[in-house]
Structure formats: structure tokens, C-alpha cells
N, CA, C and O atoms as a Maestro MAE file, in Angstrom:
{
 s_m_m2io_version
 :::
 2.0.0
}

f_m_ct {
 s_m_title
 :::
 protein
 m_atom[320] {
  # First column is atom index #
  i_m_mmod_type
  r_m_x_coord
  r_m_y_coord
  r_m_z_coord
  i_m_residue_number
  s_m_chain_name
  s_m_pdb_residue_name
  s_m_pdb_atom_name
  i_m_atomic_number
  :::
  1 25 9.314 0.590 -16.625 1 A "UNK " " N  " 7
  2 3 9.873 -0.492 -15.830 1 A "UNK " " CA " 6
  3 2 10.300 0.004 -14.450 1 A "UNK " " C  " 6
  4 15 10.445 -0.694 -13.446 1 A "UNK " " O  " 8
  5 25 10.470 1.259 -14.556 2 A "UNK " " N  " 7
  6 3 11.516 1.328 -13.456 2 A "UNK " " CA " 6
  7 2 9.904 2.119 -12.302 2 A "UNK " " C  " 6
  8 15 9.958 2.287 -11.084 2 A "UNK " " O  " 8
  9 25 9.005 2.357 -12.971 3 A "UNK " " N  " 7
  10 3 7.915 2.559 -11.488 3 A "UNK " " CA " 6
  11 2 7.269 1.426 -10.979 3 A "UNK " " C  " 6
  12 15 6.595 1.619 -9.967 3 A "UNK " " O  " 8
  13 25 7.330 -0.231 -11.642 4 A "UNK " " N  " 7
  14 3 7.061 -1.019 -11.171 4 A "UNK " " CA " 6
  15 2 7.865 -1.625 -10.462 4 A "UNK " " C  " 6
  16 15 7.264 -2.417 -9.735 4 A "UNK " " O  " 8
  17 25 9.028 -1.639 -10.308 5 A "UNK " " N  " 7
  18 3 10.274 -1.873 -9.261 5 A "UNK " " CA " 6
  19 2 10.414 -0.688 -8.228 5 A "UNK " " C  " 6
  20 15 10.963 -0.908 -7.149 5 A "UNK " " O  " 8
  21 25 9.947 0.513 -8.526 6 A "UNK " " N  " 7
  22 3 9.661 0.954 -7.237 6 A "UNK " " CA " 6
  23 2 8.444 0.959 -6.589 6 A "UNK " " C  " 6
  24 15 8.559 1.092 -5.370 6 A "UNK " " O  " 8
  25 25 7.266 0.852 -7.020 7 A "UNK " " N  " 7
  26 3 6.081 -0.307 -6.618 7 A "UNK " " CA " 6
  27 2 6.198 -1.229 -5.815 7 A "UNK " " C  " 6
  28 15 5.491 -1.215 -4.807 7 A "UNK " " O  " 8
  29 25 7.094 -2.251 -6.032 8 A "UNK " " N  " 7
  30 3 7.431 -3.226 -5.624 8 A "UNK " " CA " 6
  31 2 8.517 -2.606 -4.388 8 A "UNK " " C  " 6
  32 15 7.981 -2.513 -3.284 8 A "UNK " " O  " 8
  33 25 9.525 -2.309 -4.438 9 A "UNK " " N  " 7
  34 3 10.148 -1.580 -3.326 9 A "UNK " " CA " 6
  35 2 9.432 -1.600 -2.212 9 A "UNK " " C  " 6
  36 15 9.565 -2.212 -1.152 9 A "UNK " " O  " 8
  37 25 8.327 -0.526 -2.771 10 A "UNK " " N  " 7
  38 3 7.500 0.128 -1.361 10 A "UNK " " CA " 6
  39 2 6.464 -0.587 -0.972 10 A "UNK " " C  " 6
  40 15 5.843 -0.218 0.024 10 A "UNK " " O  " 8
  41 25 6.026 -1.893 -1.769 11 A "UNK " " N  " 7
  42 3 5.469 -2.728 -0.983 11 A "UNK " " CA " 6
  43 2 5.746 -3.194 -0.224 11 A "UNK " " C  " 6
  44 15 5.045 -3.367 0.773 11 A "UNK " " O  " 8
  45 25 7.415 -3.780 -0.448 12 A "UNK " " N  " 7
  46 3 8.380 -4.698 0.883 12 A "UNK " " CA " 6
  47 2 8.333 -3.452 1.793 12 A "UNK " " C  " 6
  48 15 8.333 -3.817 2.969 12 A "UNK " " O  " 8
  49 25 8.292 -2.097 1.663 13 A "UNK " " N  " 7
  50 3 8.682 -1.136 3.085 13 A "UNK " " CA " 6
  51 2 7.048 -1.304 3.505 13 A "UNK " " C  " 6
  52 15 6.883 -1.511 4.707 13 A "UNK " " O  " 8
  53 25 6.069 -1.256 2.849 14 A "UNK " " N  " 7
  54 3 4.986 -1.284 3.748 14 A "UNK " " CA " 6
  55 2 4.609 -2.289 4.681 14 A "UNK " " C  " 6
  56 15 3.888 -2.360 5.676 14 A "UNK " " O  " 8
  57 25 5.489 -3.188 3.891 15 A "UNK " " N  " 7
  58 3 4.757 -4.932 4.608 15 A "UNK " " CA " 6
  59 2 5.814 -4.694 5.866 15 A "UNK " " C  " 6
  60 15 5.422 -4.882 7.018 15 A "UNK " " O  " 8
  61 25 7.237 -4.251 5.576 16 A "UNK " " N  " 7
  62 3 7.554 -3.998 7.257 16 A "UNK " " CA " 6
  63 2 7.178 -3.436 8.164 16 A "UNK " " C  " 6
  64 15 7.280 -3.934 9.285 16 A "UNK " " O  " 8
  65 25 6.509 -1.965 7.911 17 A "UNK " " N  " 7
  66 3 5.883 -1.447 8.377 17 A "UNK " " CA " 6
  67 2 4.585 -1.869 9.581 17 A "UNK " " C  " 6
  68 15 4.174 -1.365 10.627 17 A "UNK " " O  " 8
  69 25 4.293 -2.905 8.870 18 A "UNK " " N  " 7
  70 3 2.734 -3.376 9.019 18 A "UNK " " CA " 6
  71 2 3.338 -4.741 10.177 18 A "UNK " " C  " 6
  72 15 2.738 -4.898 11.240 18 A "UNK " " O  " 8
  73 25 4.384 -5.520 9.867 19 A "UNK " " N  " 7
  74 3 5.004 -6.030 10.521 19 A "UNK " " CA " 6
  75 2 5.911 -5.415 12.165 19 A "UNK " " C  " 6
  76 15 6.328 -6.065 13.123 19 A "UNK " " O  " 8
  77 25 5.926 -4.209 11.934 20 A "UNK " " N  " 7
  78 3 6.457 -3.647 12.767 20 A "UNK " " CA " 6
  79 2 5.722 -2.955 14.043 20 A "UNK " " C  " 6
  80 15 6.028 -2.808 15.227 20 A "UNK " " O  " 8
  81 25 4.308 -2.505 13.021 21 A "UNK " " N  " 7
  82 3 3.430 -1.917 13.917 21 A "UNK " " CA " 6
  83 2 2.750 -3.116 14.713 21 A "UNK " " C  " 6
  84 15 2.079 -2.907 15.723 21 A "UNK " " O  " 8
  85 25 2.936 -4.196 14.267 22 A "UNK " " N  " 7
  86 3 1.798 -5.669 14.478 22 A "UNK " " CA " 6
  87 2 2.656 -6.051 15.772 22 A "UNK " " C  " 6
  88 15 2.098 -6.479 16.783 22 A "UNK " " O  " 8
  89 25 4.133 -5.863 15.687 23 A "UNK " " N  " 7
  90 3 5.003 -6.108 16.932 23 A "UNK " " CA " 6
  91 2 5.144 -5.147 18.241 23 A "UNK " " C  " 6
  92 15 5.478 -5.429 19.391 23 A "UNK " " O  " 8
  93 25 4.733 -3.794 17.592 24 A "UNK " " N  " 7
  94 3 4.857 -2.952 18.518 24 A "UNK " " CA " 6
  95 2 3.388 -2.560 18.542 24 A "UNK " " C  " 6
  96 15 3.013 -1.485 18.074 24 A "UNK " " O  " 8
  97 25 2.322 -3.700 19.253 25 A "UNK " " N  " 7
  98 3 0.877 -2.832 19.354 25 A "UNK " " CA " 6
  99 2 0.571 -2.168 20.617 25 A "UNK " " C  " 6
  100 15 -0.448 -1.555 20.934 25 A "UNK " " O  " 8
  101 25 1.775 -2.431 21.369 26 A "UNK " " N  " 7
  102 3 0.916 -1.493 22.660 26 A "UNK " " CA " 6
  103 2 1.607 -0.344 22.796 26 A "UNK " " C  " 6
  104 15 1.706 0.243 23.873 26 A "UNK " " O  " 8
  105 25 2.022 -0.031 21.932 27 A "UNK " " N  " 7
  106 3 2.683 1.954 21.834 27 A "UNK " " CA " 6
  107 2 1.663 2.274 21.435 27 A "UNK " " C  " 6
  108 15 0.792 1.710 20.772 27 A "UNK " " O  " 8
  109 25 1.853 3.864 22.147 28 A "UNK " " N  " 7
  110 3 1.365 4.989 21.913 28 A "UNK " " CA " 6
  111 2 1.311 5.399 20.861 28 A "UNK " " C  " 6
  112 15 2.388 5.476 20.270 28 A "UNK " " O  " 8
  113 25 -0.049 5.891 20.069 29 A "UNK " " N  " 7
  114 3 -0.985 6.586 19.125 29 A "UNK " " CA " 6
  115 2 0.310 6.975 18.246 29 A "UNK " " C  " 6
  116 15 0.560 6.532 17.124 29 A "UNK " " O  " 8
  117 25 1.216 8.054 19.114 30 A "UNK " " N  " 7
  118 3 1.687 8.968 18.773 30 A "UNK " " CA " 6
  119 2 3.451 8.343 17.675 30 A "UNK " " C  " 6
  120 15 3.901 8.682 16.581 30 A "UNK " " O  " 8
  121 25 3.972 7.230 18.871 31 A "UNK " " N  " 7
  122 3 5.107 6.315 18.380 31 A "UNK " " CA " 6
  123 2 4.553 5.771 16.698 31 A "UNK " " C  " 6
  124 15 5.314 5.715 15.732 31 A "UNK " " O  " 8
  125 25 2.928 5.374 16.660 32 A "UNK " " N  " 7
  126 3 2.827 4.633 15.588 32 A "UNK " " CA " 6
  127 2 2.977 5.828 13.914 32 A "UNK " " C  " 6
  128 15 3.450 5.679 12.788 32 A "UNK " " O  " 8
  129 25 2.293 6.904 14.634 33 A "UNK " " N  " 7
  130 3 2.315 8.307 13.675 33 A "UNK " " CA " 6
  131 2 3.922 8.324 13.284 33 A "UNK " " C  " 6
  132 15 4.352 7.969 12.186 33 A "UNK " " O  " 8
  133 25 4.616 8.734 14.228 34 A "UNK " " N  " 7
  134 3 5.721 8.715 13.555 34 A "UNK " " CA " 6
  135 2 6.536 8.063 12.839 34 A "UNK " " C  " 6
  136 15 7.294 8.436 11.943 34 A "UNK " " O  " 8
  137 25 6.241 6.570 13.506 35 A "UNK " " N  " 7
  138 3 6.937 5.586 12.785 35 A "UNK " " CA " 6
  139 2 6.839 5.352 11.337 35 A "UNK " " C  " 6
  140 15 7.622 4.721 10.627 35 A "UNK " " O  " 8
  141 25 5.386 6.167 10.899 36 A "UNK " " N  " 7
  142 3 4.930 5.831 9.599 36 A "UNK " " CA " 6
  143 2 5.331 6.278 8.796 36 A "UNK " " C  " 6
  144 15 5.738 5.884 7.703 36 A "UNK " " O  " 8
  145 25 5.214 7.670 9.523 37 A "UNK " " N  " 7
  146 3 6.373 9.213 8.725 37 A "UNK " " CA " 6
  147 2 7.589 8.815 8.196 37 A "UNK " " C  " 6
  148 15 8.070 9.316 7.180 37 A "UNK " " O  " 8
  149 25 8.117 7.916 8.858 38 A "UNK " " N  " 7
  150 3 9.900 7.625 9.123 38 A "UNK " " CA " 6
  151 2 9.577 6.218 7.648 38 A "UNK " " C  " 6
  152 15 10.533 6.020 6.899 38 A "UNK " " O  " 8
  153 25 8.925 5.811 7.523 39 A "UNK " " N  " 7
  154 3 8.609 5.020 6.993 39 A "UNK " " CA " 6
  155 2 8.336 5.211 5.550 39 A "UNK " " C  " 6
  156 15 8.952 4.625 4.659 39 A "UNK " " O  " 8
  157 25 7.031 6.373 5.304 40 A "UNK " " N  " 7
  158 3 6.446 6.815 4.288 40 A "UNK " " CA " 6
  159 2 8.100 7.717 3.893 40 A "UNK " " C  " 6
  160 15 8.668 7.508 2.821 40 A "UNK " " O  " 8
  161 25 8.608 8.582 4.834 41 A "UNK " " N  " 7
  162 3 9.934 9.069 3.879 41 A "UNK " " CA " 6
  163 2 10.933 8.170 3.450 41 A "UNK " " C  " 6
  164 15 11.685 8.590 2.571 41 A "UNK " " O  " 8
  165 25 11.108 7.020 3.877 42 A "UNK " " N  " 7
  166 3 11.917 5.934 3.133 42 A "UNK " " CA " 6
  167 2 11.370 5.229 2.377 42 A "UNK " " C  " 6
  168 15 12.181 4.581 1.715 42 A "UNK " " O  " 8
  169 25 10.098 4.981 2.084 43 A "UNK " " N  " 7
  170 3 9.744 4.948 0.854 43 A "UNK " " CA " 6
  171 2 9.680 5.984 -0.839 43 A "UNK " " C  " 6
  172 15 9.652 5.740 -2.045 43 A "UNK " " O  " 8
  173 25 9.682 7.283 0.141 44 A "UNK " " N  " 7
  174 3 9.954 8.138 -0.763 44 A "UNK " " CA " 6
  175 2 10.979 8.124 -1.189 44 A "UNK " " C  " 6
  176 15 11.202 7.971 -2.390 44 A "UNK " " O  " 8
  177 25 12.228 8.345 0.064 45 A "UNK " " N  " 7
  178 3 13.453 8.079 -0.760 45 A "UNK " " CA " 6
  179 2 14.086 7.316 -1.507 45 A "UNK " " C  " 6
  180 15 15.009 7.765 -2.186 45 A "UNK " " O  " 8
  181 25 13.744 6.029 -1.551 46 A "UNK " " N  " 7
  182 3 13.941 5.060 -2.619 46 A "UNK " " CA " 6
  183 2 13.767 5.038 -3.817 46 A "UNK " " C  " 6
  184 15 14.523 4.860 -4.772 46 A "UNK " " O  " 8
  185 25 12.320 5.303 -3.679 47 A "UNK " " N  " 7
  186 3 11.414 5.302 -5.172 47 A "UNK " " CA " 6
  187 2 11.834 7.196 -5.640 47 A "UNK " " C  " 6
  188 15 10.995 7.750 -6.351 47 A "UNK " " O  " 8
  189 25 12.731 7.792 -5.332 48 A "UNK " " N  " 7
  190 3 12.641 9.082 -5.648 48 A "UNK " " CA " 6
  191 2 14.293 8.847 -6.751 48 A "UNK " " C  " 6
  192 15 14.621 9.132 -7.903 48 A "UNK " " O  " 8
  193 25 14.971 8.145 -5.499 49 A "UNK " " N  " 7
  194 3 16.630 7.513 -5.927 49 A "UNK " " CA " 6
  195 2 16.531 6.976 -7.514 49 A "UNK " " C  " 6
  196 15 17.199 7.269 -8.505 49 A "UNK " " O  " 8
  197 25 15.341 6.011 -7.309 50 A "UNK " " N  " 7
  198 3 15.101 4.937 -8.558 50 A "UNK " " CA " 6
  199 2 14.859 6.285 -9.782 50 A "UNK " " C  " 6
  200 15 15.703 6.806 -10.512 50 A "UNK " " O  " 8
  201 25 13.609 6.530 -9.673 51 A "UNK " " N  " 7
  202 3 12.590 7.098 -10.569 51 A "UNK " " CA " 6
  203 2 13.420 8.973 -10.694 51 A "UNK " " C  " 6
  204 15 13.056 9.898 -11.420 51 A "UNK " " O  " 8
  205 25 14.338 8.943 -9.893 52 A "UNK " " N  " 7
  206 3 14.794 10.702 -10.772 52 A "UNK " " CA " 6
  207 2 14.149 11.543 -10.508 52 A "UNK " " C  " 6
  208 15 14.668 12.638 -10.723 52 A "UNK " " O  " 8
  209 25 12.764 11.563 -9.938 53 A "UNK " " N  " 7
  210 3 11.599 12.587 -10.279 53 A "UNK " " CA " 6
  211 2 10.835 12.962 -8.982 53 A "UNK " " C  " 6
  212 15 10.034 12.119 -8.577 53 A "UNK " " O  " 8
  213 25 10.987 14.243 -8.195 54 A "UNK " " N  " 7
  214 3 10.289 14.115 -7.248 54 A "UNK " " CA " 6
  215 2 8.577 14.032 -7.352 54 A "UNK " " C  " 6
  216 15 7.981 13.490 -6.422 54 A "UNK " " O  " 8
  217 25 7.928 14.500 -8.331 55 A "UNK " " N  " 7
  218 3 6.789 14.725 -8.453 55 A "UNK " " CA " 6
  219 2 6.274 13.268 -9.207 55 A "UNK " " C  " 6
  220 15 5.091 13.017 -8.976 55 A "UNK " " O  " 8
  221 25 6.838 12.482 -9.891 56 A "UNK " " N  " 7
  222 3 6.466 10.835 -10.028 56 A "UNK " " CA " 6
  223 2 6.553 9.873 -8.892 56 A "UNK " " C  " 6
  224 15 5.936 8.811 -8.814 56 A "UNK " " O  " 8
  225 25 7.508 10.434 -7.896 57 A "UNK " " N  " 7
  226 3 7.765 9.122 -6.724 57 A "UNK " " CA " 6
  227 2 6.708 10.104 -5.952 57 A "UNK " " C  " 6
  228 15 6.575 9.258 -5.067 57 A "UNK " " O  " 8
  229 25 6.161 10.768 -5.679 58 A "UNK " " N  " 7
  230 3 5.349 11.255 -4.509 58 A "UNK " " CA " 6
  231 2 4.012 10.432 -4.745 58 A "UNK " " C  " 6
  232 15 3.358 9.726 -3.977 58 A "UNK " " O  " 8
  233 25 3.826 10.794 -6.163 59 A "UNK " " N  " 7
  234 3 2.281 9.794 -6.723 59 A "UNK " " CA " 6
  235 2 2.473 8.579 -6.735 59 A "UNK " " C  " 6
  236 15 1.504 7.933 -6.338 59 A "UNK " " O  " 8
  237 25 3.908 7.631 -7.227 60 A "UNK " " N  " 7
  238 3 3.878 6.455 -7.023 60 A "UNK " " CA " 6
  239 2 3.619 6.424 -5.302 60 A "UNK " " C  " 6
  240 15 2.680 5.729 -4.914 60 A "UNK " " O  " 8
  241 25 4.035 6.800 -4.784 61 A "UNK " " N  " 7
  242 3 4.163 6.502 -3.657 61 A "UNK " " CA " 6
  243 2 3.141 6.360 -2.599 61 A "UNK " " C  " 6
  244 15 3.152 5.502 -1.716 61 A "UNK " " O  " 8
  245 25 2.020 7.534 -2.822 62 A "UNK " " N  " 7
  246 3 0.569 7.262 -2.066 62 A "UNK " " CA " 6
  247 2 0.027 6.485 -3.134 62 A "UNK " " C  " 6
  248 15 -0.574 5.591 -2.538 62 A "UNK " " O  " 8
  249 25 -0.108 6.306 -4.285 63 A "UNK " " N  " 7
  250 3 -0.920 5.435 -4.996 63 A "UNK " " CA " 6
  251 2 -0.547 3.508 -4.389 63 A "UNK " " C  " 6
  252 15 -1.308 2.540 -4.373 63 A "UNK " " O  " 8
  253 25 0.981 3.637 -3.955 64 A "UNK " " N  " 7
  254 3 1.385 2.489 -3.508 64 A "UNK " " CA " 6
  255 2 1.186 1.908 -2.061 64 A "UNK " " C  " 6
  256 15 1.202 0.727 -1.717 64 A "UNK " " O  " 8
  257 25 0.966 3.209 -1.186 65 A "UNK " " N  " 7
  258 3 0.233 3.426 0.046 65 A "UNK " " CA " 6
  259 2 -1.064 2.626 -0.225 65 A "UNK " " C  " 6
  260 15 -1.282 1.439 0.018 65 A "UNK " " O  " 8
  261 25 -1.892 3.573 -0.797 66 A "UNK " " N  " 7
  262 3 -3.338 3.119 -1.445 66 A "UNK " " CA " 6
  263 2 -3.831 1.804 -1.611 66 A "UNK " " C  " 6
  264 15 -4.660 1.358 -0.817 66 A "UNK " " O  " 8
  265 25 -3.318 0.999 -2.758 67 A "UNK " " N  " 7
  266 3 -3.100 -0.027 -3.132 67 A "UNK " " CA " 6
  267 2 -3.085 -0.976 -1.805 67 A "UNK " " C  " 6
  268 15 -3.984 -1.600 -1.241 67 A "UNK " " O  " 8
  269 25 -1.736 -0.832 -1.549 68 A "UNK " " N  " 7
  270 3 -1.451 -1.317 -0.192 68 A "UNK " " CA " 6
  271 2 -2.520 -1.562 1.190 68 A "UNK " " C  " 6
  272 15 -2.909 -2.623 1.678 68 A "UNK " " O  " 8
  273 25 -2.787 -0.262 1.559 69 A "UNK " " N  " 7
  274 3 -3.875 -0.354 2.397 69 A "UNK " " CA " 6
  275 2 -5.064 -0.971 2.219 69 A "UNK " " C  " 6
  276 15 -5.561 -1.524 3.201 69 A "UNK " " O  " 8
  277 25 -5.788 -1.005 0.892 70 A "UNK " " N  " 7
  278 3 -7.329 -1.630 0.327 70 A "UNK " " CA " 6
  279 2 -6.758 -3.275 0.411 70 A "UNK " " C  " 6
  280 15 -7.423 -4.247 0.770 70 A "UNK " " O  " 8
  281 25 -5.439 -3.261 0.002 71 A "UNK " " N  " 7
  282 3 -5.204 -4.867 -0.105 71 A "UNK " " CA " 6
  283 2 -5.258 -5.676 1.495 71 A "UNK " " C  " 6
  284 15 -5.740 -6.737 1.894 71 A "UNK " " O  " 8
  285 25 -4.432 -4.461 2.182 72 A "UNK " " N  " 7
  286 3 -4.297 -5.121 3.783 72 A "UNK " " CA " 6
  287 2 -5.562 -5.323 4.742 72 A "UNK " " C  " 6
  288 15 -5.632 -6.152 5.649 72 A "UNK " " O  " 8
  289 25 -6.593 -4.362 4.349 73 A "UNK " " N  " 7
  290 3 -8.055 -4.114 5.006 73 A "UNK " " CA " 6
  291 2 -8.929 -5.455 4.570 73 A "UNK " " C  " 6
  292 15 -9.628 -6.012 5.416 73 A "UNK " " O  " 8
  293 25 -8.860 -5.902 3.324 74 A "UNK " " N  " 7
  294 3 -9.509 -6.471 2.402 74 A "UNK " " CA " 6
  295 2 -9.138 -7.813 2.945 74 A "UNK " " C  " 6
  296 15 -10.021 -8.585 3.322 74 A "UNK " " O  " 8
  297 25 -7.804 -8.142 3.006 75 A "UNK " " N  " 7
  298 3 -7.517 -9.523 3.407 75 A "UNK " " CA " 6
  299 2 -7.653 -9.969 5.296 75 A "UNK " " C  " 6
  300 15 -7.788 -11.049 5.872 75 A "UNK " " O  " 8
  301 25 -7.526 -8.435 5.825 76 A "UNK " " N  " 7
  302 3 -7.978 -8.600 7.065 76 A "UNK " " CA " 6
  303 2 -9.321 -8.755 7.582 76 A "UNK " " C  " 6
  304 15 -9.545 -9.285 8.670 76 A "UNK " " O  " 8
  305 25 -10.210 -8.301 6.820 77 A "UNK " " N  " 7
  306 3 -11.510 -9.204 6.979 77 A "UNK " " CA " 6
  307 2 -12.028 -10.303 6.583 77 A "UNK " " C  " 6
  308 15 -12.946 -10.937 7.105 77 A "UNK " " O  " 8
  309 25 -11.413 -10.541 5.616 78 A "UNK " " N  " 7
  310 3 -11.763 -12.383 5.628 78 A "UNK " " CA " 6
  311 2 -11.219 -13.342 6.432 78 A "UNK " " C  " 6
  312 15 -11.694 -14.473 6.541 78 A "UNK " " O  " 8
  313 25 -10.134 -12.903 7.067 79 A "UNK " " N  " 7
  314 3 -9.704 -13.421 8.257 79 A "UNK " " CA " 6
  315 2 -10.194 -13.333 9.299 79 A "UNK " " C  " 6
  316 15 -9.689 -14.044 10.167 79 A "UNK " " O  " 8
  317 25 -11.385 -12.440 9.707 80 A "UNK " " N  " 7
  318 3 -11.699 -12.176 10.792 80 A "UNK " " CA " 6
  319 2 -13.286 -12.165 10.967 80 A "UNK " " C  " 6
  320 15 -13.784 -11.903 12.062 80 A "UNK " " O  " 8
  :::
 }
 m_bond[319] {
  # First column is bond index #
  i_m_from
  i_m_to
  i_m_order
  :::
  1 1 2 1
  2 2 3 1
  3 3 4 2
  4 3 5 1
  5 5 6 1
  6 6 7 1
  7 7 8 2
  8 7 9 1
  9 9 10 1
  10 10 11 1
  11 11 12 2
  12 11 13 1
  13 13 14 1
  14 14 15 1
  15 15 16 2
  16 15 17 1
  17 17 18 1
  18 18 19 1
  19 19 20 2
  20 19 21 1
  21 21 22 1
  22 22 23 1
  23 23 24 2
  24 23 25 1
  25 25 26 1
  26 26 27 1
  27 27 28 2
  28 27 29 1
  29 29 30 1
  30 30 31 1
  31 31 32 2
  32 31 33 1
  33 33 34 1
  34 34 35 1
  35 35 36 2
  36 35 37 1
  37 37 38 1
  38 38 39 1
  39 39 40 2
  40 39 41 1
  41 41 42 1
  42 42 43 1
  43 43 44 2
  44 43 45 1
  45 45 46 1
  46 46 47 1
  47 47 48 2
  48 47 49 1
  49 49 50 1
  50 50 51 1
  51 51 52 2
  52 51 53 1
  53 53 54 1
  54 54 55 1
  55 55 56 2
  56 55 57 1
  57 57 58 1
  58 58 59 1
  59 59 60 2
  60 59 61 1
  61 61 62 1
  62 62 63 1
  63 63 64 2
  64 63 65 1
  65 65 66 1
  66 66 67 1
  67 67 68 2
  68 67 69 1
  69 69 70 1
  70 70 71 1
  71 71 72 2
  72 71 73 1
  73 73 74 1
  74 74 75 1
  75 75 76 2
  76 75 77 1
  77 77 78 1
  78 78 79 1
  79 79 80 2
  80 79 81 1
  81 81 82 1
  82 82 83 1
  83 83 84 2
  84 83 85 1
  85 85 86 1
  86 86 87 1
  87 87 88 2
  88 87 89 1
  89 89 90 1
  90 90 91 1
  91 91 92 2
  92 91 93 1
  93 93 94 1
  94 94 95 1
  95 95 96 2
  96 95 97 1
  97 97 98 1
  98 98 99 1
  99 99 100 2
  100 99 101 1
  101 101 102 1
  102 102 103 1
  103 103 104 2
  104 103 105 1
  105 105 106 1
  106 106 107 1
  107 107 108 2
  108 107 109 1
  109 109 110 1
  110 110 111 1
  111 111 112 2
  112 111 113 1
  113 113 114 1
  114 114 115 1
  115 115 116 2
  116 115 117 1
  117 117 118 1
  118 118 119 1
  119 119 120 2
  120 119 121 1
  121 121 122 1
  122 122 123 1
  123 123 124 2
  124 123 125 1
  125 125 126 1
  126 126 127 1
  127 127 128 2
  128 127 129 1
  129 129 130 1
  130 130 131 1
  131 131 132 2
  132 131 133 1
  133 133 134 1
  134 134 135 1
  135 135 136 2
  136 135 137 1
  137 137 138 1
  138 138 139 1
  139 139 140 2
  140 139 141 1
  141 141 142 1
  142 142 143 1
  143 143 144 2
  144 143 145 1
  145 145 146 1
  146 146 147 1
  147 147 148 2
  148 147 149 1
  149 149 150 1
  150 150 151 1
  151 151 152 2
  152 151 153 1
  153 153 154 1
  154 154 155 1
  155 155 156 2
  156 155 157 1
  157 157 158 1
  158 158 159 1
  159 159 160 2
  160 159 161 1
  161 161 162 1
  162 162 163 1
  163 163 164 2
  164 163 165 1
  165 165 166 1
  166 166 167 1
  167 167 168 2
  168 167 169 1
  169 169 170 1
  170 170 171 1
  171 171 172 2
  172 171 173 1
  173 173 174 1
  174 174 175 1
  175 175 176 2
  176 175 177 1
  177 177 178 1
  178 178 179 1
  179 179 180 2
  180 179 181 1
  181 181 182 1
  182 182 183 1
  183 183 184 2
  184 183 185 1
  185 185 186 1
  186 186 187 1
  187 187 188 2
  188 187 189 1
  189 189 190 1
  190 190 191 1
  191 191 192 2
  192 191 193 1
  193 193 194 1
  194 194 195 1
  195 195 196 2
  196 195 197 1
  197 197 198 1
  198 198 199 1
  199 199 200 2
  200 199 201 1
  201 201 202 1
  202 202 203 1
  203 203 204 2
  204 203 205 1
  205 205 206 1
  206 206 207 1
  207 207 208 2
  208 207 209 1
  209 209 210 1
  210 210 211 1
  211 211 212 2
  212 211 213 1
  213 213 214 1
  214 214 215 1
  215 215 216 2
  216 215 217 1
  217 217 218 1
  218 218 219 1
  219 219 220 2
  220 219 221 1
  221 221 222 1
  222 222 223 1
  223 223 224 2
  224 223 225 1
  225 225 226 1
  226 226 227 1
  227 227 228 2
  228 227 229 1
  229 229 230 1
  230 230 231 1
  231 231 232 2
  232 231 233 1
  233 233 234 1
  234 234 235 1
  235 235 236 2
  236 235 237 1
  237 237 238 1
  238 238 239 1
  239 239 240 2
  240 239 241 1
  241 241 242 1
  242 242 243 1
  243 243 244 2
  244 243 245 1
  245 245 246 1
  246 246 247 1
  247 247 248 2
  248 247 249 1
  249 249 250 1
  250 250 251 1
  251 251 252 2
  252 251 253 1
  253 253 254 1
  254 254 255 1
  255 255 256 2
  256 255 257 1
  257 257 258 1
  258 258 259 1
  259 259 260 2
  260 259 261 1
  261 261 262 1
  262 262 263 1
  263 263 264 2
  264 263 265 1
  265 265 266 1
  266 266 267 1
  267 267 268 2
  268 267 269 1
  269 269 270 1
  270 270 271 1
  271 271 272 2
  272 271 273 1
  273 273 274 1
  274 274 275 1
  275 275 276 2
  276 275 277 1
  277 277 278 1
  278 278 279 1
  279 279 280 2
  280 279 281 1
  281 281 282 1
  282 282 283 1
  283 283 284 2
  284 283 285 1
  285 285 286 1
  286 286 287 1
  287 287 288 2
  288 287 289 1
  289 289 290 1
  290 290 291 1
  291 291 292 2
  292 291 293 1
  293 293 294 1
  294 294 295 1
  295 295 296 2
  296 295 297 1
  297 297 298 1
  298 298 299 1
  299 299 300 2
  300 299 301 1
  301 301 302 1
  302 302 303 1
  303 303 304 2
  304 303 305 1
  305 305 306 1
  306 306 307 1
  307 307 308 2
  308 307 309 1
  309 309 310 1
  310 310 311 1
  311 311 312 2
  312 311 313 1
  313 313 314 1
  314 314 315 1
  315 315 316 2
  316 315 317 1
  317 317 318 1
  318 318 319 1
  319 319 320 2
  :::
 }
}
């Protein structure tokens, strides 16, 4: 139970993310790299808080990346 609530967690941090970068599109390459960093580690830290385990929240965590990204690519071309 508790890796599908942090699943879910790091979906709401990605969708800000994605919201954030969508607001800030005319920064630099470099602003968006970091922002992600700053991003991807608060997702870690959450799902690390929840789940107890550093080596379970690292895999939830790009697997939730993952997920995430195929879903955002996927729905951005049928829109476009």
C-alpha cells in the first residue's frame, strides 16, 4: 500500500514539475536541468520518508519518472 501512495505522491510532484517547466519555457537549458534535480530529490525525499527504504524509493521513483514520462509524450501527441 504504502508504494502506491508514494506513486501517487510523485505523480502530483511530476505534474508540477511539468507545470512549472510549461510556465517557465524560455529559461535556459541549464535552469530546466536543475530544476528537475531539485525536483527528482523531492520526490525522492518523500517517497523515501513514506517507504523507510532508500533502495525501494530510488526504483519507485525512476520507475514513476518512467511511467510518467511515456504517459506525458503519449498524450502530447495526440494533441498535436
Amino acid at each position: 500500500m504504502r508504494v502506491y501512495v508514494v506513486i501517487i505522491l510523485q505523480f502530483i510532484i511530476w505534474s508540477g514539475y511539468t507545470l512549472i517547466e510549461w510556465i517557465s519555457k524560455h529559461d535556459q537549458l541549464i535552469y530546466k536541468v536543475i530544476m528537475f534535480f531539485v525536483f527528482f530529490y523531492l520526490a525522492f525525499l518523500i517517497g523515501n520518508h513514506v517507504t523507510k527504504s532508500k533502495r525501494k524509493t530510488l526504483f519507485i521513483t525512476v520507475l514513476s519518472l518512467v511511467i510518467y514520462t511515456s504517459i506525458h509524450f503519449t498524450m502530447t501527441q495526440f494533441i498535436h
